[in-house]
VEXGUMAR-897151 format. One record per residue (C-alpha): y, x, z; residue in three letters. Coordinates in steps of 0.25 Angstrom, whole numbers, plus 2048, in hexadecimal, padded with zeros to 3 digits. Each point is the difference from the previous one (the first is absolute). Example, Ala and Ser with C-alpha at 12.3 -4.5 7.8 and 13.67 -1.06 7.14 Angstrom:
7EE83181FALA80E8067FESER
This chain:
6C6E4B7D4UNK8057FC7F3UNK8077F57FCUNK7FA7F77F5UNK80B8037F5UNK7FB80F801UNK7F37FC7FFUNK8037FA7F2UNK80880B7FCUNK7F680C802UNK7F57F77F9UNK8087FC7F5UNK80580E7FFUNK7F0806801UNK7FB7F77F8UNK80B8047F3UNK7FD810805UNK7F27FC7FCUNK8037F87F2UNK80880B7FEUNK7F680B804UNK7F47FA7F8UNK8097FD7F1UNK803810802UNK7F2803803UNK7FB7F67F4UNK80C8067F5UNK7FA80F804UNK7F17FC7FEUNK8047F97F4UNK8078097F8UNK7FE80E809UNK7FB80A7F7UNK7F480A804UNK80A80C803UNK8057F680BUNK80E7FD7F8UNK8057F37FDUNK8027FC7F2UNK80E7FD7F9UNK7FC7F17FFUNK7FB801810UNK80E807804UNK8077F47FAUNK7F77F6806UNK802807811UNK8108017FBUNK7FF7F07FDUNK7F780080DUNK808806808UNK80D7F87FDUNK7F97F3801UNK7FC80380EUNK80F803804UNK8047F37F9UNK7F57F9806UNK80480480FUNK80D7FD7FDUNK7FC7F37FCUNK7F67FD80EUNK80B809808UNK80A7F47FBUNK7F57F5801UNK7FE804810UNK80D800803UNK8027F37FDUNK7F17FA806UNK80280980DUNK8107FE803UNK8037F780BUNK80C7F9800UNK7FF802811UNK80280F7FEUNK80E7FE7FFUNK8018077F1UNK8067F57FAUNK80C7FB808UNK8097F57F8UNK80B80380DUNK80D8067F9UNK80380480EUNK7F680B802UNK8068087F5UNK80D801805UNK80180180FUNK80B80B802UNK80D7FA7F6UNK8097F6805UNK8088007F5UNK
C-alpha cells in the first residue's frame, strides 16, 4: 500500500508530465510545418519549454520537501551528540 506522501508525489509529478506533455503537443501543432518539422521560432519556444519545466519541478520537488517532511522522521536532529559518537577527545 502506499503511503500518502507517495500518493502526492506521483500525482503532482503526473499531473506536471501532463502540463508538460500537452505545451509540447500545443508548440508542435502551432508552429509544425506541413513536412512534419518544427520551425526556428517552434525550436526556440520547446527549448524555453523544456527548461521551464526542469525549473518548475525543481521548484515543486523543493515545495514538497518541505510540505511532506516530518520532523518525527528523525531528519532534522538539533542533538550535536549524534554526529560525533566515536572521539573522546
Amino acid at each position: 500500500m502506499l503511503d500518502r506522501e507517495q500518493i502526492i508525489e506521483i500525482g503532482v509529478s503526473l499531473s506536471m508530465v501532463v502540463l508538460m506533455l500537452g505545451t509540447m503537443i500545443a508548440i508542435g501543432t502551432q508552429y509544425g510545418g506541413s513536412s512534419g518539422t518544427l520551425s526556428p521560432q517552434g525550436g526556440e519556444l520547446l527549448v524555453g519549454a523544456i527548461t521551464g519545466f526542469i525549473i518548475l519541478m525543481l521548484a515543486v520537488g523543493i515545495g514538497l520537501a518541505y510540505l511532506l517532511n516530518d520532523p518525527e522522521d528523525g531528519l532534522e536532529t538539533d542533538d550535536e551528540t549524534d554526529a560525533d559518537t566515536g572521539s573522546a577527545i
